[in-house]
PDB file of N, CA, C and O in Angstrom:
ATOM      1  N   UNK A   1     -20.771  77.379 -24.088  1.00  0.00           N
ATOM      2  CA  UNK A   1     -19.685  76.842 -23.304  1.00  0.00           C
ATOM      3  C   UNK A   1     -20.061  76.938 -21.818  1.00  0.00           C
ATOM      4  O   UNK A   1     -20.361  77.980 -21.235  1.00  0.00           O
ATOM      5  N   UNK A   2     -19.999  75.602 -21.241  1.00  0.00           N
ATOM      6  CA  UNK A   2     -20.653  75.669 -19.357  1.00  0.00           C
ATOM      7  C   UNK A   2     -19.569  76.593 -19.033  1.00  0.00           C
ATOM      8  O   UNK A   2     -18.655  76.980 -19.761  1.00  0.00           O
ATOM      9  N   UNK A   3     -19.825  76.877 -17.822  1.00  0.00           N
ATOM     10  CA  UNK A   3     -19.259  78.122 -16.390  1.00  0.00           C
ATOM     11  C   UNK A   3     -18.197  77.150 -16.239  1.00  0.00           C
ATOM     12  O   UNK A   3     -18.384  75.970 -16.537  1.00  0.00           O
ATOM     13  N   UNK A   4     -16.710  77.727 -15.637  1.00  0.00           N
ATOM     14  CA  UNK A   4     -15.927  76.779 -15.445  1.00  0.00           C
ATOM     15  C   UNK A   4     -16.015  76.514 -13.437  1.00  0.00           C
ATOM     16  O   UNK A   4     -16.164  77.504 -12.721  1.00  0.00           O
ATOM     17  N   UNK A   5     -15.903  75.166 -12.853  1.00  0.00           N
ATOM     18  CA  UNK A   5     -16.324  75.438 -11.294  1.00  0.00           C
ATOM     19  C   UNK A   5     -15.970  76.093 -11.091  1.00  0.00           C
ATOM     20  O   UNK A   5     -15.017  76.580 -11.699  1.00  0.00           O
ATOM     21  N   UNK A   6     -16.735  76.759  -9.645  1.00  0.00           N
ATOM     22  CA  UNK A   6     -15.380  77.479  -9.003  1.00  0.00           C
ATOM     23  C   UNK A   6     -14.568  77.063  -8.015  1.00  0.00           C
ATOM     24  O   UNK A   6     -14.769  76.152  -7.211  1.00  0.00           O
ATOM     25  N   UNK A   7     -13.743  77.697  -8.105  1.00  0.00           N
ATOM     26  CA  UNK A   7     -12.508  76.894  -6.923  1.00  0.00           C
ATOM     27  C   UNK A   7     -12.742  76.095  -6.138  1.00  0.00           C
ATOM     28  O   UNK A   7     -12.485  74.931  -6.444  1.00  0.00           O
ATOM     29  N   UNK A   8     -13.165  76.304  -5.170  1.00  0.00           N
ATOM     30  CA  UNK A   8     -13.700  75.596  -4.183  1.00  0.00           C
ATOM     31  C   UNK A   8     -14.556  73.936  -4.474  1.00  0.00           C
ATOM     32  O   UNK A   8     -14.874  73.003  -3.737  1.00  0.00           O
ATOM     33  N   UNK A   9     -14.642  74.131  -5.477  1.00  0.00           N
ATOM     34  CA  UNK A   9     -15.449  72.698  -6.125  1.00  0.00           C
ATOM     35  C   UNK A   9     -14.243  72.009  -7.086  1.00  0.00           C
ATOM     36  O   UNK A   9     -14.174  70.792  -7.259  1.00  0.00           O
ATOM     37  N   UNK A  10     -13.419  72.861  -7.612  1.00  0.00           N
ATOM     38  CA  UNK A  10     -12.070  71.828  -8.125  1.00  0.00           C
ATOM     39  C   UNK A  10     -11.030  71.419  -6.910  1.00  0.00           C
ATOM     40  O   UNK A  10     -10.236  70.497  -7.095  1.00  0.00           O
ATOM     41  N   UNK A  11     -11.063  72.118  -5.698  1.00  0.00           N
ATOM     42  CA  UNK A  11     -10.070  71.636  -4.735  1.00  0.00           C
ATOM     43  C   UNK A  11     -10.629  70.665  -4.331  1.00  0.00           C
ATOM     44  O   UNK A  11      -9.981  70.219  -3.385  1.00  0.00           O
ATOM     45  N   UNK A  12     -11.660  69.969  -4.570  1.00  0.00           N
ATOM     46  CA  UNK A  12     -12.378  69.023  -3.533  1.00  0.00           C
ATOM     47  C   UNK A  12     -11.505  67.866  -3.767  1.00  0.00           C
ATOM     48  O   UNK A  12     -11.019  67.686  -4.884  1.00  0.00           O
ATOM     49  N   UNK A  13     -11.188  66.772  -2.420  1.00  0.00           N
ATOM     50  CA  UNK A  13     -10.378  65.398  -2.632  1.00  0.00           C
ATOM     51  C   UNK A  13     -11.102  64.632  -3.013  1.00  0.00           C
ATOM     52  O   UNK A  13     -12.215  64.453  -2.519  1.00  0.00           O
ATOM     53  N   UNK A  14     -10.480  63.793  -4.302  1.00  0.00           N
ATOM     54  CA  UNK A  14     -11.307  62.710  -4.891  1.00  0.00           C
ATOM     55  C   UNK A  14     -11.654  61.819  -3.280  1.00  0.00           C
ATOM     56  O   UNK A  14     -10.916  61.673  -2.306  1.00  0.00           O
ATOM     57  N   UNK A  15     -12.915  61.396  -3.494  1.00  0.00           N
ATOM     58  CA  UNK A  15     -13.440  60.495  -2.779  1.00  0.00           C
ATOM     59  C   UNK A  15     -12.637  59.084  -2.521  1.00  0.00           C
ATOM     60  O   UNK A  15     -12.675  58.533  -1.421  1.00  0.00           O
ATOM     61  N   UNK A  16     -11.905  58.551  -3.638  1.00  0.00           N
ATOM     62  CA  UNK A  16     -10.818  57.565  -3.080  1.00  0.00           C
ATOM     63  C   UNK A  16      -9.935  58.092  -2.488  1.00  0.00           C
ATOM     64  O   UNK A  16      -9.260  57.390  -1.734  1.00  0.00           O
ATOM     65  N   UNK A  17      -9.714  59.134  -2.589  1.00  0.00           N
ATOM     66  CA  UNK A  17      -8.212  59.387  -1.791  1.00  0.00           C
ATOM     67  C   UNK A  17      -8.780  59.059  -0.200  1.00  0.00           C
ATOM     68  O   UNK A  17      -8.351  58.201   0.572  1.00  0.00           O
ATOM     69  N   UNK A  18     -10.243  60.353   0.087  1.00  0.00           N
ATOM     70  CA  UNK A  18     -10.392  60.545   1.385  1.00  0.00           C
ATOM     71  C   UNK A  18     -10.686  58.775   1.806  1.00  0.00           C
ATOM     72  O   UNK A  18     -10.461  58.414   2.961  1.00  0.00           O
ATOM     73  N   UNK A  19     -11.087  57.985   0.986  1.00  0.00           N
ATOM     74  CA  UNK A  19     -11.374  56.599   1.525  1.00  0.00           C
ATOM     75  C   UNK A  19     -10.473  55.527   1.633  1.00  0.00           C
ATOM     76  O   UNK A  19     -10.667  54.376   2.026  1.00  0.00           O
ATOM     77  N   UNK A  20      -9.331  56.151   1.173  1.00  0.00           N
ATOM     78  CA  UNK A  20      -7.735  55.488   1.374  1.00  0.00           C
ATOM     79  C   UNK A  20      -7.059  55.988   2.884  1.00  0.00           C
ATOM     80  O   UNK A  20      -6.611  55.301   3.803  1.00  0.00           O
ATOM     81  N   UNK A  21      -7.168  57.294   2.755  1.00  0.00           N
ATOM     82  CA  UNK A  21      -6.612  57.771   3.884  1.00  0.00           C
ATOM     83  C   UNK A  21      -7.975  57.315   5.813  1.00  0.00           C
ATOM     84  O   UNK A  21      -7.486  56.896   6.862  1.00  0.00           O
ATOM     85  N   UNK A  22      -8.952  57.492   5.685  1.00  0.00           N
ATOM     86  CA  UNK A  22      -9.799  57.183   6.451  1.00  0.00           C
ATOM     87  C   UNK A  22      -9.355  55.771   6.682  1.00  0.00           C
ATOM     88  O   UNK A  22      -9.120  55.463   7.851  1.00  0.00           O
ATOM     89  N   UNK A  23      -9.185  54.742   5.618  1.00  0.00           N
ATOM     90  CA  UNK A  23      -8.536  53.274   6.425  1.00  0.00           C
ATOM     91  C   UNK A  23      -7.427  53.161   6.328  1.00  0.00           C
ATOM     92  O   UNK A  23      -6.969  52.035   6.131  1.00  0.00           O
ATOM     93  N   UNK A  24      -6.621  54.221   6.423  1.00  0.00           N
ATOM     94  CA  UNK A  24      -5.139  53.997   6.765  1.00  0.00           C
ATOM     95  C   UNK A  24      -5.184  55.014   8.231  1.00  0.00           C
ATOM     96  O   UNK A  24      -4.207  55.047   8.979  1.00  0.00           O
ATOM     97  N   UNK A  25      -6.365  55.766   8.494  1.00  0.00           N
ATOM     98  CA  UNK A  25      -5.992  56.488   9.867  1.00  0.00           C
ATOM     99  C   UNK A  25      -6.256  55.278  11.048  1.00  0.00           C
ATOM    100  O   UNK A  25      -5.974  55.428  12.237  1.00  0.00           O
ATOM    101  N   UNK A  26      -6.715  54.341  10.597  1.00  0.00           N
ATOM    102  CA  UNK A  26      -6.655  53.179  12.040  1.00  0.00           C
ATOM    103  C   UNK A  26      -5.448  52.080  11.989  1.00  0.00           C
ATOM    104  O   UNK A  26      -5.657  50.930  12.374  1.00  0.00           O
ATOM    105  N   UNK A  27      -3.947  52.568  11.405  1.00  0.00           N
ATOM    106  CA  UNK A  27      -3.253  52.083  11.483  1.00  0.00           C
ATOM    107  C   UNK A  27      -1.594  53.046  11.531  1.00  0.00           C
ATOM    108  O   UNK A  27      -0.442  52.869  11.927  1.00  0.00           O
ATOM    109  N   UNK A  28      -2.208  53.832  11.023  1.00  0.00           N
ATOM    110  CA  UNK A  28      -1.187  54.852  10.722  1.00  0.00           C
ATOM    111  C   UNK A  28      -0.797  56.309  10.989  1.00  0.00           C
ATOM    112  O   UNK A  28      -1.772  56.823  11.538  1.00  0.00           O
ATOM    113  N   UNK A  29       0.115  57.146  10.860  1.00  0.00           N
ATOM    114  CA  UNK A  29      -0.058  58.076  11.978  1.00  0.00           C
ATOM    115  C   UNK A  29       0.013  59.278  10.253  1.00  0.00           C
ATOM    116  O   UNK A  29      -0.015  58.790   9.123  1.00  0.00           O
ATOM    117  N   UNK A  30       0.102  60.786  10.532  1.00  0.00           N
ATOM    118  CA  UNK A  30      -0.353  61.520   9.111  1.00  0.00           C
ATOM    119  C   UNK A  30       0.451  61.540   8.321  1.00  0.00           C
ATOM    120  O   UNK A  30       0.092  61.326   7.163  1.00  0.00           O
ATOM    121  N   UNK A  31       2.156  61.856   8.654  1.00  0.00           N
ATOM    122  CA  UNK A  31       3.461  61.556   8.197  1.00  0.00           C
ATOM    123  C   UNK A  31       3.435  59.930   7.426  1.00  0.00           C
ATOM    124  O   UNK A  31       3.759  59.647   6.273  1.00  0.00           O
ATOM    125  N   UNK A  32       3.110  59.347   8.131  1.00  0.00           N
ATOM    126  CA  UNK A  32       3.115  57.967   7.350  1.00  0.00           C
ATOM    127  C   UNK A  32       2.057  57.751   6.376  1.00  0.00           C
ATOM    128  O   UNK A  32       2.223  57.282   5.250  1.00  0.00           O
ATOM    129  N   UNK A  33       0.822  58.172   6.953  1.00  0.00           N
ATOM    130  CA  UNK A  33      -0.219  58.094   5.140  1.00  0.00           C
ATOM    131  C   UNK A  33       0.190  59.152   4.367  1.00  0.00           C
ATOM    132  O   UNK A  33      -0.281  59.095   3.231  1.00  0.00           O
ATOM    133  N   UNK A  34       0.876  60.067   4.570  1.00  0.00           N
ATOM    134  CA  UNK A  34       1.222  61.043   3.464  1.00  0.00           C
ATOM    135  C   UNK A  34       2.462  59.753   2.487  1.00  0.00           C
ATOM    136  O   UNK A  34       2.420  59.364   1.320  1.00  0.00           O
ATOM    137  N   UNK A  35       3.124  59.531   3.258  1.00  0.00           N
ATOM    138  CA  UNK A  35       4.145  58.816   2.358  1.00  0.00           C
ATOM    139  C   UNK A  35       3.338  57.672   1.420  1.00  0.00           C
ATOM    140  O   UNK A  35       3.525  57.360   0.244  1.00  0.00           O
ATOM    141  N   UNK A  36       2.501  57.240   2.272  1.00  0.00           N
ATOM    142  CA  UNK A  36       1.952  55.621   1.559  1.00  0.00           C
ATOM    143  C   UNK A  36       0.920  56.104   0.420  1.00  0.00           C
ATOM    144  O   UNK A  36       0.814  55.369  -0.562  1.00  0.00           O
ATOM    145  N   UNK A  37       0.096  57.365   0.477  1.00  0.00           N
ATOM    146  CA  UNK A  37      -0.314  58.244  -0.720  1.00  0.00           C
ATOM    147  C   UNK A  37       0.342  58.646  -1.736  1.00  0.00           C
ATOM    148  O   UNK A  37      -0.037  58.827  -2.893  1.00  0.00           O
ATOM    149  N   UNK A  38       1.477  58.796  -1.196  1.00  0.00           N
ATOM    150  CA  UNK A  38       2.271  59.624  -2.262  1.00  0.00           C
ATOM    151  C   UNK A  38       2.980  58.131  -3.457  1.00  0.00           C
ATOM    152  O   UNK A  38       2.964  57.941  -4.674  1.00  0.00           O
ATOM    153  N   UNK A  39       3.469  57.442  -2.375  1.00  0.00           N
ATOM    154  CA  UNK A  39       3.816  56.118  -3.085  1.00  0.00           C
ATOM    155  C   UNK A  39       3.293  55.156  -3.376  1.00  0.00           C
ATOM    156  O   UNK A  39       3.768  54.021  -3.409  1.00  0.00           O
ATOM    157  N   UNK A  40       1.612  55.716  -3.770  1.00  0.00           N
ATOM    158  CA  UNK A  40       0.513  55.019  -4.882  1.00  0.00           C
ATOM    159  C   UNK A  40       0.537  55.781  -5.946  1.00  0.00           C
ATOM    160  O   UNK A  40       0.073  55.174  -6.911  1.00  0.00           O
ATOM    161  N   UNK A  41       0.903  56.929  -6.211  1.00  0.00           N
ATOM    162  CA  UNK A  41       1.077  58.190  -6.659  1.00  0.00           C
ATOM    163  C   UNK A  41      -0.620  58.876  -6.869  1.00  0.00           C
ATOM    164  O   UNK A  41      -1.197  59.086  -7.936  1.00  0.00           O
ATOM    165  N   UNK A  42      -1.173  59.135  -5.339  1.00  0.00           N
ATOM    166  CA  UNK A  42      -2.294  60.086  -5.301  1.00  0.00           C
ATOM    167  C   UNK A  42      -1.720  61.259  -4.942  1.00  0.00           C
ATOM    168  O   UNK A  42      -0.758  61.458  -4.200  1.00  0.00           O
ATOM    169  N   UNK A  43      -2.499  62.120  -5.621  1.00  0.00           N
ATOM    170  CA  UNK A  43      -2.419  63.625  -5.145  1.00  0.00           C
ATOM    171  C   UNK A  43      -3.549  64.724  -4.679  1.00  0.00           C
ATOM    172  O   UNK A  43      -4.695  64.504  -5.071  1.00  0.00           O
ATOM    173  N   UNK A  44      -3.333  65.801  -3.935  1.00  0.00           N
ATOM    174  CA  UNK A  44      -4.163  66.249  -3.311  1.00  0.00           C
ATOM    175  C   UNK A  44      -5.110  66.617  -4.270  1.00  0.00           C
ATOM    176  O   UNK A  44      -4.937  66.377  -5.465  1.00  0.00           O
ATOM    177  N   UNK A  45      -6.502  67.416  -3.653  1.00  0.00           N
ATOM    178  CA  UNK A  45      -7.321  68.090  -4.366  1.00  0.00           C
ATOM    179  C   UNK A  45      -6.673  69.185  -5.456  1.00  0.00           C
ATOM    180  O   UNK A  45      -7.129  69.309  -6.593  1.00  0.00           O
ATOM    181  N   UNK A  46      -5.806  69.779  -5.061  1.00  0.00           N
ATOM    182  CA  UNK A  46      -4.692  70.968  -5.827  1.00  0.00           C
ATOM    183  C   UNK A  46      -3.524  70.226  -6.389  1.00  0.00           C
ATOM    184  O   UNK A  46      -2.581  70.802  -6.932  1.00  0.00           O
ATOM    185  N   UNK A  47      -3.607  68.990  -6.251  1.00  0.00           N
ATOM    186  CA  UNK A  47      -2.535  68.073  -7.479  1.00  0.00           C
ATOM    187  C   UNK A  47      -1.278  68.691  -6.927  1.00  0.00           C
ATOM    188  O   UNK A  47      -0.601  69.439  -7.633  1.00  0.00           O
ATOM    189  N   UNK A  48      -0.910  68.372  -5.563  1.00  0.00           N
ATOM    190  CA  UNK A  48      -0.052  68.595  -4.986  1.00  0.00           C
ATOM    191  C   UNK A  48       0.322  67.391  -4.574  1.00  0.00           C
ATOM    192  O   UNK A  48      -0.394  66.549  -5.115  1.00  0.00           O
ATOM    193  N   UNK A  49       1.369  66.760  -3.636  1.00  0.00           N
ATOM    194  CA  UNK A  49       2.367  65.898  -3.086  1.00  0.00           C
ATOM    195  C   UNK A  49       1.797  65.833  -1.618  1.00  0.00           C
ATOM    196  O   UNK A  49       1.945  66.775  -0.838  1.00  0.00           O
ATOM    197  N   UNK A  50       1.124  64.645  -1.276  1.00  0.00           N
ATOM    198  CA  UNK A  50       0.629  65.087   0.609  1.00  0.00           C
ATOM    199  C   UNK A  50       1.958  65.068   1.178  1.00  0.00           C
ATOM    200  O   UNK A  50       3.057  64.696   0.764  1.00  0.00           O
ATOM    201  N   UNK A  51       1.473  65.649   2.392  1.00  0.00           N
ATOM    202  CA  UNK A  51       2.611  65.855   3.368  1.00  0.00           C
ATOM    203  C   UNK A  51       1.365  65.920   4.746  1.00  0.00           C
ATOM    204  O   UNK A  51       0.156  66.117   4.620  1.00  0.00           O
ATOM    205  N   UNK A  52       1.930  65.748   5.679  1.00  0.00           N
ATOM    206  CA  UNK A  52       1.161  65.535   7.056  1.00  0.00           C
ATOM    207  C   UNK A  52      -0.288  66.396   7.140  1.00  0.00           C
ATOM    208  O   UNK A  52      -1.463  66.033   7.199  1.00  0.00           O
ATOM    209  N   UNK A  53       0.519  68.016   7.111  1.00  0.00           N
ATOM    210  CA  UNK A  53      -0.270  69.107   7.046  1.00  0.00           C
ATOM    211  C   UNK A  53      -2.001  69.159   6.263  1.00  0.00           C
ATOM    212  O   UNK A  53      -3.121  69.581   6.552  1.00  0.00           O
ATOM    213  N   UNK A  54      -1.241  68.360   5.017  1.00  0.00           N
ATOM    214  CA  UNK A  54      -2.662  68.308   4.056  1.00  0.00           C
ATOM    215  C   UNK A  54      -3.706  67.544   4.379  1.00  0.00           C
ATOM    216  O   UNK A  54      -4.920  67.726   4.285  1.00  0.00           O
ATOM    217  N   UNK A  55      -2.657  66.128   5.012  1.00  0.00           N
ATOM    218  CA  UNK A  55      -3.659  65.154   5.718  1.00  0.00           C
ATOM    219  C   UNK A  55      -4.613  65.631   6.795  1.00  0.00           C
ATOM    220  O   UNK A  55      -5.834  65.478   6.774  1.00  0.00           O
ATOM    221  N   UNK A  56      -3.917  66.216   7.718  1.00  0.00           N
ATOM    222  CA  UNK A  56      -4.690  66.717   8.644  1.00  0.00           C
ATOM    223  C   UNK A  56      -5.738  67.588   8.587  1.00  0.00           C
ATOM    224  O   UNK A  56      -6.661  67.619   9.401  1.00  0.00           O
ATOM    225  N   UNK A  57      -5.529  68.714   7.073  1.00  0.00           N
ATOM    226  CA  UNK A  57      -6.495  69.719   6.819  1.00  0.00           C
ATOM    227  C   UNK A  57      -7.653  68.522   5.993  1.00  0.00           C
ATOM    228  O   UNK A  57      -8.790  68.919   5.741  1.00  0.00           O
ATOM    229  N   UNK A  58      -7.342  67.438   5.716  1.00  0.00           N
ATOM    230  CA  UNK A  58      -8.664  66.619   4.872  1.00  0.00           C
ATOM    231  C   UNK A  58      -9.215  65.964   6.407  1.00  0.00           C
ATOM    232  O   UNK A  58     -10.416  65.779   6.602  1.00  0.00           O
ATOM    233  N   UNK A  59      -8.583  65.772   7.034  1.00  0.00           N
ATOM    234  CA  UNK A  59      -9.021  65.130   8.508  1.00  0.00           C
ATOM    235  C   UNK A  59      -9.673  65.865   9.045  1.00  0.00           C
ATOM    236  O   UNK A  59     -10.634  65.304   9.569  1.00  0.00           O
ATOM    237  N   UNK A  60      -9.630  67.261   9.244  1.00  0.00           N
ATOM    238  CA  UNK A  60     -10.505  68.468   9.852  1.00  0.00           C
ATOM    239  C   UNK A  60     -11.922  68.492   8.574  1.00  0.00           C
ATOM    240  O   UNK A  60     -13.132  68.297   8.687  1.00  0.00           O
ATOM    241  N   UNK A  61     -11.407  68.687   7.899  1.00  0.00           N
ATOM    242  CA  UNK A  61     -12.044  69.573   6.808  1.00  0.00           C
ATOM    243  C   UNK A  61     -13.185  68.400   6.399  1.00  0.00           C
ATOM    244  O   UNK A  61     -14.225  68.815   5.887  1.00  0.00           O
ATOM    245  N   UNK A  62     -13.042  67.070   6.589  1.00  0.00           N
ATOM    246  CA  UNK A  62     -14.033  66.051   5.999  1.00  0.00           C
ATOM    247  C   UNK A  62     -14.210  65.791   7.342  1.00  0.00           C
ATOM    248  O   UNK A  62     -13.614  64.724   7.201  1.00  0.00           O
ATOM    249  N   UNK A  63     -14.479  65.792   8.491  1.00  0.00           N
ATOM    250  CA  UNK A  63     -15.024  65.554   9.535  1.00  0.00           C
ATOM    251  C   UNK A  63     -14.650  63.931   9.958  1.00  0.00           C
ATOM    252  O   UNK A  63     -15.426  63.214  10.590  1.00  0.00           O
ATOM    253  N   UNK A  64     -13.006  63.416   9.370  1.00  0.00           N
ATOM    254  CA  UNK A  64     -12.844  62.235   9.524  1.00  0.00           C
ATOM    255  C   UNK A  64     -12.367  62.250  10.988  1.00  0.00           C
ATOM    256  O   UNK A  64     -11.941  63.313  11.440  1.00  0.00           O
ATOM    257  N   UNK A  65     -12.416  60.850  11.973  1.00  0.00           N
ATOM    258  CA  UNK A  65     -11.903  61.162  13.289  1.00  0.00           C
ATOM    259  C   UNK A  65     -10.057  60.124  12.797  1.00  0.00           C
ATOM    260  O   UNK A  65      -9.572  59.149  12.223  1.00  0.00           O
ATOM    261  N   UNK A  66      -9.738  61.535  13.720  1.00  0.00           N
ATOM    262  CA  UNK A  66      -8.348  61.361  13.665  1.00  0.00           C
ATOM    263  C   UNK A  66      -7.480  60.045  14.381  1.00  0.00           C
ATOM    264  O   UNK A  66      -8.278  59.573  15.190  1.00  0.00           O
ATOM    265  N   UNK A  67      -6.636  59.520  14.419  1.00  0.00           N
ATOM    266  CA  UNK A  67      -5.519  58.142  14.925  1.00  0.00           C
ATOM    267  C   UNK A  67      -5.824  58.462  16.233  1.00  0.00           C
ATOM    268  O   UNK A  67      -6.471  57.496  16.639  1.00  0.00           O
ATOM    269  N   UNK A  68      -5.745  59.110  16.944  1.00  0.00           N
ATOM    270  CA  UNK A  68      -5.725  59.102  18.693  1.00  0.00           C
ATOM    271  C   UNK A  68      -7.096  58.962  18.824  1.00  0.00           C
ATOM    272  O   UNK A  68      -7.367  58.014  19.561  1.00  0.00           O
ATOM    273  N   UNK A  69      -7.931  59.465  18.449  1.00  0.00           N
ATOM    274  CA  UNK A  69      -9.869  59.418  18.609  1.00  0.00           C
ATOM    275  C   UNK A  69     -10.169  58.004  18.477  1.00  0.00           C
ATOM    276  O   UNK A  69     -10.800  57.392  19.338  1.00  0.00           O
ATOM    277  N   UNK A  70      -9.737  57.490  17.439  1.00  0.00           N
ATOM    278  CA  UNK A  70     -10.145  55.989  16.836  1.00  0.00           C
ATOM    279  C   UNK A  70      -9.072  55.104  17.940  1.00  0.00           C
ATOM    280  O   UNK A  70      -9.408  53.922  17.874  1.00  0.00           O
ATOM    281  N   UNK A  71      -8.136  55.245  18.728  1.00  0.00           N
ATOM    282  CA  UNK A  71      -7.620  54.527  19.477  1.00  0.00           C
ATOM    283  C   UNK A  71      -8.205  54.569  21.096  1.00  0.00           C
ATOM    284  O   UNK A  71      -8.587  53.548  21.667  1.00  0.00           O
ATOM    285  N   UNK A  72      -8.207  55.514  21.536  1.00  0.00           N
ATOM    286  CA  UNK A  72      -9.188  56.053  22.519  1.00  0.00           C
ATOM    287  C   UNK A  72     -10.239  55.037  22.490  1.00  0.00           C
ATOM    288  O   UNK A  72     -10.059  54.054  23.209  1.00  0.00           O
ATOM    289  N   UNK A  73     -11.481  55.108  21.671  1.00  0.00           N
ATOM    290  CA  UNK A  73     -12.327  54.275  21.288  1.00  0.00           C
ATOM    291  C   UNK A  73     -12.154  52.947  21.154  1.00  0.00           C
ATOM    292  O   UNK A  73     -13.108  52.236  21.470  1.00  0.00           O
ATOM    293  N   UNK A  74     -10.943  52.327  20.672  1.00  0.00           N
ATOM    294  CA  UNK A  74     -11.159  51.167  21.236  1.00  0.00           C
ATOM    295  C   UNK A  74     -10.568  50.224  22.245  1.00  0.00           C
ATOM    296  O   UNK A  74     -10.598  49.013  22.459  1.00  0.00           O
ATOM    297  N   UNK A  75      -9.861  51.591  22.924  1.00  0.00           N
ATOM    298  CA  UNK A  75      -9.719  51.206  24.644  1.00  0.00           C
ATOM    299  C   UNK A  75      -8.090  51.198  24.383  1.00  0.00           C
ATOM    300  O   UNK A  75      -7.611  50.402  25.191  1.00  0.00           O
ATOM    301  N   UNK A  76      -7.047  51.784  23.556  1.00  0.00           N
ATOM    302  CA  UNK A  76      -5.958  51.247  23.612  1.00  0.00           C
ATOM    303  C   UNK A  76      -5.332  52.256  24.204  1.00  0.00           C
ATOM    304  O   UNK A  76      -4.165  52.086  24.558  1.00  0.00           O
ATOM    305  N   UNK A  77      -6.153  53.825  24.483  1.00  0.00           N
ATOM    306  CA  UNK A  77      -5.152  54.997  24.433  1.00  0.00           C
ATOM    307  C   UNK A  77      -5.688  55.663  25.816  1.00  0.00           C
ATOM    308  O   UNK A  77      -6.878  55.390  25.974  1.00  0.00           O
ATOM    309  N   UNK A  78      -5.305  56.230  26.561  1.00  0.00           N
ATOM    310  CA  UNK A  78      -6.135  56.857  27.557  1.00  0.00           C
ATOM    311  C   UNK A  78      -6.150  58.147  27.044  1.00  0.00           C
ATOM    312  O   UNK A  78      -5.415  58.522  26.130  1.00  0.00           O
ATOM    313  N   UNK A  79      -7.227  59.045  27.791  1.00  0.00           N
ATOM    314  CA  UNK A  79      -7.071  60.580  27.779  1.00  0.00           C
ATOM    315  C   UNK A  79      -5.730  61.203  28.426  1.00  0.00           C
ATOM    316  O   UNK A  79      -5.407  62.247  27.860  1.00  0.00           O
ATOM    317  N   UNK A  80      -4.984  60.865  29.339  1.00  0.00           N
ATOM    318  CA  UNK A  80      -3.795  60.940  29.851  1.00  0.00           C
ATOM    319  C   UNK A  80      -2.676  60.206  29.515  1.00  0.00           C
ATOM    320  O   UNK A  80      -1.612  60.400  30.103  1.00  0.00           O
TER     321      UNK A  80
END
């Protein structure tokens, strides 16, 4: 019988999710892709319900650039 993963390798976000949420961060703010996730019915790595918080920890945690970075960049947002 294989080793069962360990944790850290079952929390991981399916790769569609993080590639749903990555083209919804150039339109949308984290509160709002949590809702538009939830009402495809995806769930987190821990088969939880997103909510902003989670978004943001997959936004840190996968090295995605966040709604203000990606606006900045294409001239719509200032640093001030």
């Amino acid at each position: 019988m294989p080793a069962p993963l360990p944790v850290s390798k079952r929390r991981l976000a399916p790769a569609a999710v993080l590639a749903q949420i990555d083209r919804l961060l150039d339109h949308y703010t984290r509160g709002e892709i949590a809702g538009i996730v939830n009402a495809k019915g995806l769930r987190s790595g821990e088969d939880k319900p997103f909510h902003k918080a989670i978004v943001q920890r997959l936004i840190r945690g996968y090295g995605l650039k966040d709604r203000y970075t990606r606006l900045r960049q294409a001239g719509m947002l200032t640093r001030e």
